[in-house]
MDTraj code that builds the backbone (N, CA, C; nanometers):
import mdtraj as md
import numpy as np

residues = "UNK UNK UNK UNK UNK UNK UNK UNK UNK UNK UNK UNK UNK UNK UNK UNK UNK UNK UNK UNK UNK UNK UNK UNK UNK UNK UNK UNK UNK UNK UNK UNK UNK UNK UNK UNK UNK UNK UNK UNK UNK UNK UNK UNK UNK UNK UNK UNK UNK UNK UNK UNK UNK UNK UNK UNK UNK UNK UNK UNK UNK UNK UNK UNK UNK UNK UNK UNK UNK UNK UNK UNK UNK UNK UNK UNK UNK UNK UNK UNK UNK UNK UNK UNK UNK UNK UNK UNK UNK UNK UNK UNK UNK UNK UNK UNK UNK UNK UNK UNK UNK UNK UNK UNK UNK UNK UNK UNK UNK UNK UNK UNK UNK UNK UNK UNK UNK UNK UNK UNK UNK".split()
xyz = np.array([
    [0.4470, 1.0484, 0.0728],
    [0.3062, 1.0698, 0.0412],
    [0.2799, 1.0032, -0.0933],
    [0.1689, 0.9050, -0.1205],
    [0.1189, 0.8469, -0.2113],
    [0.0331, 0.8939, -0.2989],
    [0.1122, 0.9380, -0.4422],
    [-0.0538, 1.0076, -0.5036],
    [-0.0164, 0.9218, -0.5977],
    [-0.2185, 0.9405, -0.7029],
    [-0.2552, 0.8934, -0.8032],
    [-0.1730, 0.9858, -0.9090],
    [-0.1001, 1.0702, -0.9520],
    [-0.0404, 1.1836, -1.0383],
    [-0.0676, 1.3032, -0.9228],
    [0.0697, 1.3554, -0.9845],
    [0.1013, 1.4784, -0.9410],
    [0.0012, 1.6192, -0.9307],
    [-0.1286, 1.5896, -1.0058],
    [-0.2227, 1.6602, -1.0315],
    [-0.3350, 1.6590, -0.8885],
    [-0.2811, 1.5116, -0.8189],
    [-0.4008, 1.4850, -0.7085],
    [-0.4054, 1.5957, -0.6248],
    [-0.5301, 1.6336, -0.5907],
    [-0.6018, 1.7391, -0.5123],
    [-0.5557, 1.6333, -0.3562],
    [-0.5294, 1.7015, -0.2505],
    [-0.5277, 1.6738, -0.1157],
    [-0.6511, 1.6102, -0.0611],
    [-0.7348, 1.6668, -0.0563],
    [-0.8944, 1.6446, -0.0150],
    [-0.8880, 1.5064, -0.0446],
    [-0.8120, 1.4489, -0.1655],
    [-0.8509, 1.3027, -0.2658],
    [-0.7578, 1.1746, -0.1788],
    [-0.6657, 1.2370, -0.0936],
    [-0.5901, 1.1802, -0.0566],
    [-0.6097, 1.0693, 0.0976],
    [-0.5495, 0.9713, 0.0793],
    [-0.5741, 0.8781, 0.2558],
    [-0.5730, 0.9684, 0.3987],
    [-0.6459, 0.9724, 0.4490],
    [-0.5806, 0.9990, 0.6125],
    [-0.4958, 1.0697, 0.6352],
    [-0.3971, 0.9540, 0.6697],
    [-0.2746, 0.9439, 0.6703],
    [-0.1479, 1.0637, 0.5932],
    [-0.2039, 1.0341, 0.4655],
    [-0.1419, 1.1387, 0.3758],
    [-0.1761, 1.2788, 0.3612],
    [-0.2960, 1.3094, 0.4123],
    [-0.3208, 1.4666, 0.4491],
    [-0.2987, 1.5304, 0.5552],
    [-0.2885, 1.4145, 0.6688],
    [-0.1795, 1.4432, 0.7852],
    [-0.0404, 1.4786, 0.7221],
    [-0.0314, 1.3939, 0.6858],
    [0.1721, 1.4250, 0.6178],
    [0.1678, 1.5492, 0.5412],
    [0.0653, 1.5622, 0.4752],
    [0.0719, 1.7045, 0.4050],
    [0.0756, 1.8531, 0.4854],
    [-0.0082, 1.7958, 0.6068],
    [-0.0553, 1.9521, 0.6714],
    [0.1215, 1.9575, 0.7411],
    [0.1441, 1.8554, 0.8100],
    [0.3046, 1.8611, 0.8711],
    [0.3940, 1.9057, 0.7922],
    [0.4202, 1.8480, 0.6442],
    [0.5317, 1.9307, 0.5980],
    [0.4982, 2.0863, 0.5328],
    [0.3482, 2.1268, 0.5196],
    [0.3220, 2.2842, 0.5344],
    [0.3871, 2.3274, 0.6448],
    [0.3384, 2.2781, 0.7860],
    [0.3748, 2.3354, 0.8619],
    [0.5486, 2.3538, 0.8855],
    [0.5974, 2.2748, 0.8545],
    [0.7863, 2.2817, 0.8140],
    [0.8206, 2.3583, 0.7129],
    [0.7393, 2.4007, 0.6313],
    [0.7893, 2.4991, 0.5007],
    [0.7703, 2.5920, 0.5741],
    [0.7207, 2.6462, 0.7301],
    [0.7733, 2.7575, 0.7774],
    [0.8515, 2.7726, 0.8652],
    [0.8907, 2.7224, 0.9091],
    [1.0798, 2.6090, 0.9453],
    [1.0217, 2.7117, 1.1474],
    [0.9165, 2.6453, 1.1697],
    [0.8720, 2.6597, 1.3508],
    [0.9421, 2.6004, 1.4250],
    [0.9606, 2.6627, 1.5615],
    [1.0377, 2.6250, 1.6701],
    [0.9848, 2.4973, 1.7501],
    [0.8303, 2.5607, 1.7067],
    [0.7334, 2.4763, 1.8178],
    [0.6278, 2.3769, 1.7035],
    [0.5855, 2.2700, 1.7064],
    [0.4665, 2.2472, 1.6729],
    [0.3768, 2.1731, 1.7236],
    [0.2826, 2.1689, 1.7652],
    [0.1742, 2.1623, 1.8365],
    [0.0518, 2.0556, 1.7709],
    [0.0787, 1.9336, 1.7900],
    [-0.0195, 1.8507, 1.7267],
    [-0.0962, 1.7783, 1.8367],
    [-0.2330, 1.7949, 1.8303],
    [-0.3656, 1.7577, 1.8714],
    [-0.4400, 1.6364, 1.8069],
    [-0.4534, 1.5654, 1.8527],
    [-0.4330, 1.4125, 1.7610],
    [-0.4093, 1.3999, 1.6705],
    [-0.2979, 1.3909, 1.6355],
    [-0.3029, 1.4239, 1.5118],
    [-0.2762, 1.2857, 1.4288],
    [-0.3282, 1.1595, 1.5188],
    [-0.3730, 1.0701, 1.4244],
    [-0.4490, 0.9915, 1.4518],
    [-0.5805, 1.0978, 1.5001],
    [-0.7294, 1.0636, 1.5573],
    [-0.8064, 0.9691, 1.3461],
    [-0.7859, 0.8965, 1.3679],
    [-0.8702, 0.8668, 1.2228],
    [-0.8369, 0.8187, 1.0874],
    [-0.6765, 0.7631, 1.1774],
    [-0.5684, 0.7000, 1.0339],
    [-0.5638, 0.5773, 1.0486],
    [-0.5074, 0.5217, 0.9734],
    [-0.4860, 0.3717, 0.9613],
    [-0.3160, 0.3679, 1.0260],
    [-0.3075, 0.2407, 1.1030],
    [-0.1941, 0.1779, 1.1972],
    [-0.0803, 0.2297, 1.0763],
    [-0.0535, 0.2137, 0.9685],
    [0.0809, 0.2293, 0.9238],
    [0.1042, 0.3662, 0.9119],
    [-0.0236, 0.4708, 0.8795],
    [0.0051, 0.6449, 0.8613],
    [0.0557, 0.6846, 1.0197],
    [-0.0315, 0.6391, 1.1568],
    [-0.0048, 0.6191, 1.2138],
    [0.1398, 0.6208, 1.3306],
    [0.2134, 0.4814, 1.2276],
    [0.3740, 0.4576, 1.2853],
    [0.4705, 0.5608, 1.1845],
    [0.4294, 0.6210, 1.1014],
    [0.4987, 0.6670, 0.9737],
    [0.4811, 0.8103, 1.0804],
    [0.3330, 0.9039, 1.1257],
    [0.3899, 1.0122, 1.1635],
    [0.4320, 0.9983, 1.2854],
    [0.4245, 0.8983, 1.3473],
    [0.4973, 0.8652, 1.5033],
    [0.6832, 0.8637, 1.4530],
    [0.7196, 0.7810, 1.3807],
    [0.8779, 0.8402, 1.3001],
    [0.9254, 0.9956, 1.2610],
    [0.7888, 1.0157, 1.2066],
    [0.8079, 1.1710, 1.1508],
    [0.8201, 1.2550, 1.2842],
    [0.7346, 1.2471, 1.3752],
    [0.7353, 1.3725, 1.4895],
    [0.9116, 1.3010, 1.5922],
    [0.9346, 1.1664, 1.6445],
    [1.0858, 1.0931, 1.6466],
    [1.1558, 1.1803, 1.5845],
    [1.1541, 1.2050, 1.4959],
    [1.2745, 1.2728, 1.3889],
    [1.3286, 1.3653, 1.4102],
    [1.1747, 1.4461, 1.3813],
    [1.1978, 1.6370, 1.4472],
    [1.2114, 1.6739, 1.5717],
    [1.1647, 1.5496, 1.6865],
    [1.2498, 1.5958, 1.7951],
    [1.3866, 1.5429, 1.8206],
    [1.4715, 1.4280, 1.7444],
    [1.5662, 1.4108, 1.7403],
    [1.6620, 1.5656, 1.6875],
    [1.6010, 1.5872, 1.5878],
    [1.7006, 1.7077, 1.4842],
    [1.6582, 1.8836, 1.5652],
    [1.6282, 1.8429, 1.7334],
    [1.5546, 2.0201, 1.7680],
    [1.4661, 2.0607, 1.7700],
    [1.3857, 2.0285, 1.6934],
    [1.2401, 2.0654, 1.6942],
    [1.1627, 2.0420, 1.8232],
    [1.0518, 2.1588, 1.8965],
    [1.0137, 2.1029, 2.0227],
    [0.8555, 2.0748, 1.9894],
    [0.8485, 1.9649, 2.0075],
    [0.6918, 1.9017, 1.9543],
    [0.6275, 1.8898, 2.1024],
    [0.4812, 1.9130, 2.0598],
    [0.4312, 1.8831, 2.1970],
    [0.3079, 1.8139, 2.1186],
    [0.3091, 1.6804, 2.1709],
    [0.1970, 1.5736, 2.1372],
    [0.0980, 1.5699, 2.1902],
    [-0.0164, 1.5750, 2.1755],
    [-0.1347, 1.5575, 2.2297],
    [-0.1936, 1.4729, 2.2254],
    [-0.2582, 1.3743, 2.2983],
    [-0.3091, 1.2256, 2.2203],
    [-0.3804, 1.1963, 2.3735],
    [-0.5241, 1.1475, 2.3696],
    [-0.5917, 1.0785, 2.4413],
    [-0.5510, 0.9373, 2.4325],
    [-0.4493, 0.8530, 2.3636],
    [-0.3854, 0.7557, 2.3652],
    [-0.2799, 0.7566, 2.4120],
    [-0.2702, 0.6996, 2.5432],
    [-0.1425, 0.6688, 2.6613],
    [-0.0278, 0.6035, 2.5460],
    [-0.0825, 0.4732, 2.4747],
    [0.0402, 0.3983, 2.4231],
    [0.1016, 0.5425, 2.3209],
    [0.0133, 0.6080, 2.2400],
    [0.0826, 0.6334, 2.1369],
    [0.1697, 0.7674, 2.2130],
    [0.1240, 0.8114, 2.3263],
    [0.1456, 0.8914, 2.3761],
    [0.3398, 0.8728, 2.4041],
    [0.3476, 0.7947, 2.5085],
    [0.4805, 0.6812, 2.5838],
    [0.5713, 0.6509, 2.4338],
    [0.4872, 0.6256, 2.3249],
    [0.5768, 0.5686, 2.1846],
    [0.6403, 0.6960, 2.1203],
    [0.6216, 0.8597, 2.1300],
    [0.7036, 0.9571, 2.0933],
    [0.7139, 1.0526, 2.1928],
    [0.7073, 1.0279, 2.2875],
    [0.7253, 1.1324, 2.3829],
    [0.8554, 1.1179, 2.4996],
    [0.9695, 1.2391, 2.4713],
    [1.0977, 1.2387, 2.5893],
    [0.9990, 1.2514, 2.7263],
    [0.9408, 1.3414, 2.7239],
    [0.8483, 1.3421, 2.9024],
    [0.7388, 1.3853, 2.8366],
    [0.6507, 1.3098, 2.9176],
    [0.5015, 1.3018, 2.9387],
    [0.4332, 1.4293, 3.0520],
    [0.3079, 1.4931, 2.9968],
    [0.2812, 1.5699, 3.1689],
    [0.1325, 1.5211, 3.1242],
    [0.0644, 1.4647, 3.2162],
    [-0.0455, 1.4640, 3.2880],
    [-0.1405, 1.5939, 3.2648],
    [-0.2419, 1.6421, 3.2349],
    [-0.3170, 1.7134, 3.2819],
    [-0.4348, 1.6786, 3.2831],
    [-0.5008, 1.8177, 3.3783],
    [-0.6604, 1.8001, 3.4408],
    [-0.7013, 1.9323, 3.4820],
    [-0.8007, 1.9781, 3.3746],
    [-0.8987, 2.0875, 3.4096],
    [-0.7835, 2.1785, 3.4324],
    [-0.6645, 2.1486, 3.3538],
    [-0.5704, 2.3079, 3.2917],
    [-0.4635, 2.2646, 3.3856],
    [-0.4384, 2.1764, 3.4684],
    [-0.3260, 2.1963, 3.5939],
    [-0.2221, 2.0255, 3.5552],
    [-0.1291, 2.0013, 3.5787],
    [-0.0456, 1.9401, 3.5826],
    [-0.1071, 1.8970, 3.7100],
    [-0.0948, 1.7243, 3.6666],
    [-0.1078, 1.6368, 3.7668],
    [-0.0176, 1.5288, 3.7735],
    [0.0890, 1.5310, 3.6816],
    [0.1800, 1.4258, 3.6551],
    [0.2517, 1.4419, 3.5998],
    [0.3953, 1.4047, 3.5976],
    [0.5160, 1.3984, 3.5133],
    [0.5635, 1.3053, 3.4921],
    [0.6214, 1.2505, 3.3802],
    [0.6687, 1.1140, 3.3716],
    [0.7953, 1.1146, 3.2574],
    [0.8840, 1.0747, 3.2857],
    [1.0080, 1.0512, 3.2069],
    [0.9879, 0.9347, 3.0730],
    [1.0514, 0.9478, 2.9794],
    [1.0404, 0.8813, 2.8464],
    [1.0649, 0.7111, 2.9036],
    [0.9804, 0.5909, 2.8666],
    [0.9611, 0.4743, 2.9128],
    [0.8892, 0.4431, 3.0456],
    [0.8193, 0.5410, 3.1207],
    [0.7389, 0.5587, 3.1893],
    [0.6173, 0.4087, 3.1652],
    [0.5751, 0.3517, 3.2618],
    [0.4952, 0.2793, 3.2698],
    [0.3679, 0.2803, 3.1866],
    [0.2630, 0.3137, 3.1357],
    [0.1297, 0.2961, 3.0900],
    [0.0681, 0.2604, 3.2383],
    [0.0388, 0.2038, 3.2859],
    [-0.0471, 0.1811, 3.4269],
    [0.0033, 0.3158, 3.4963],
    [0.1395, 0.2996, 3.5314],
    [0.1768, 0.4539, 3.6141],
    [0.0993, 0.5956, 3.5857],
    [0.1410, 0.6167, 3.4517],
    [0.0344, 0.7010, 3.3523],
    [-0.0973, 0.6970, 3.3606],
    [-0.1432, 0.5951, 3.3627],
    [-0.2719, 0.5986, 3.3623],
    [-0.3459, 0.6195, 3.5296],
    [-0.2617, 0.5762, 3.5673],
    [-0.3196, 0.5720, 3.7455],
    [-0.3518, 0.7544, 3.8048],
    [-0.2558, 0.8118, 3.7449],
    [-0.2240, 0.9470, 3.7771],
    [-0.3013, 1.0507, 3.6740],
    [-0.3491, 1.0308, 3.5671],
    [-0.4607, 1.0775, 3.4518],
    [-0.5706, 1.0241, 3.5623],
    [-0.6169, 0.9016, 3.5957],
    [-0.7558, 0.8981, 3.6614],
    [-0.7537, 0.9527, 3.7687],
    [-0.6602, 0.9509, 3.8667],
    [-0.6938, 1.0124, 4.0117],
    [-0.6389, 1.1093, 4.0070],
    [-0.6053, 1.2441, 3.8871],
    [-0.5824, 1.3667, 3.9037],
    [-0.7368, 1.4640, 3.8606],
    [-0.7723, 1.3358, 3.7693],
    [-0.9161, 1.3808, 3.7099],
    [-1.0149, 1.3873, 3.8697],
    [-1.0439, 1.2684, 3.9038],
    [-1.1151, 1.2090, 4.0345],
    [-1.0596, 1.3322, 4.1797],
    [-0.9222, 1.3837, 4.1345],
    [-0.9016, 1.4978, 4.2527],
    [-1.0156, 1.5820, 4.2039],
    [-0.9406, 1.6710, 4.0704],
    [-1.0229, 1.8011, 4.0599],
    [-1.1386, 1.7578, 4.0709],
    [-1.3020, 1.6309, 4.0451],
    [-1.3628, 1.6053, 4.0474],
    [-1.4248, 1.6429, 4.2297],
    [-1.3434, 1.5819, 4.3226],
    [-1.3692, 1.6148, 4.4216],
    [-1.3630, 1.7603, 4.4812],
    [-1.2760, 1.8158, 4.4374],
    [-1.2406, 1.9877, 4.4465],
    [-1.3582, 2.0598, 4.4583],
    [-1.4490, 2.0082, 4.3393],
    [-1.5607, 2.1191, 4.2956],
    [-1.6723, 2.1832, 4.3517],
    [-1.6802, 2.2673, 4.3372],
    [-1.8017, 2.3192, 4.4232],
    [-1.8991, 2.3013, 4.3583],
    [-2.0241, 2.2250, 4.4410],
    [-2.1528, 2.2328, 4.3509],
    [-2.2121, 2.2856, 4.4105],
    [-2.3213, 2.4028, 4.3486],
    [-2.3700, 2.4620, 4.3460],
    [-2.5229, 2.4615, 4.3278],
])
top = md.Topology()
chain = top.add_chain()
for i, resn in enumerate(residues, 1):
    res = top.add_residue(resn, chain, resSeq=i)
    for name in ("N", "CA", "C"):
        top.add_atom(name, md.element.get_by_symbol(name[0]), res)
traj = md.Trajectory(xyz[None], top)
C-alpha cells in the first residue's frame, strides 16, 4: 500500500489501495471464509492484478475465498472452480482453466432457462 506519510487517512488513498486496506482488516481477524463482491469493480489494471495475486495467495496458503465478479476473465484468472449462477440456482460448474466461451455460453442460457420458467402473470 502506497501512502503520502504514515499520517494518510484511507478515504485519501487510490482504489486500489483501500481495497488492500479493507482485505488486510479483514485478515487481522485471521477468517476461514472471505467473501469478496467485486471487489475490483473501479480500480485501475495494476490494483487489479496485485489483488488478483493477493486473493492466489490466500487460496494457495487455505484460505477459502469465494470471488464474485461479473467479469468471466477476471473470474477464470483466480478461481480453482467456477459455479455459474441464476436467480439463486447453480447452472454451471467449471474446473480451473475452463474456457471463457464455455462459461459464458452456460451464464446466458441458464439466465434465458430461468427466463423461460417464469410465470407471467
Amino acid at each position: 500500500i502506497r501512502l503520502a506519510s504514515i499520517h494518510q487517512q484511507t478515504k485519501f488513498l487510490s482504489g486500489g489501495n483501500q481495497q488492500k486496506v479493507v482485505i488486510a482488516k479483514w485478515l487481522l481477524t485471521n477468517p476461514k471464509l472471505l467473501v469478496m463482491d467485486e471487489a475490483t469493480q473501479g480500480i485501475d489494471v495494476k490494483a487489479k492484478s496485485e489483488i488478483y495475486s493477493i486473493v492466489r495467495e490466500l487460496a494457495e496458503n487455505g484460505f477459502s475465498v469465494i470471488f464474485i465478479s461479473s467479469e468471466v476473465p477476471e473470474v477464470r484468472r483466480v478461481s480453482d472452480r467456477i459455479l455459474v449462477i441464476a436467480d439463486g440456482e447453480v447452472v454451471g460448474e467449471f474446473k480451473r482453466g475452463a474456457r471463457q466461451d464455455e462459461i459464458m455460453k452456460k451464464a446466458l442460457s441458464g439466465k434465458q432457462e430461468h427466463l423461460d420458467n417464469q410465470v407471467v402473470s
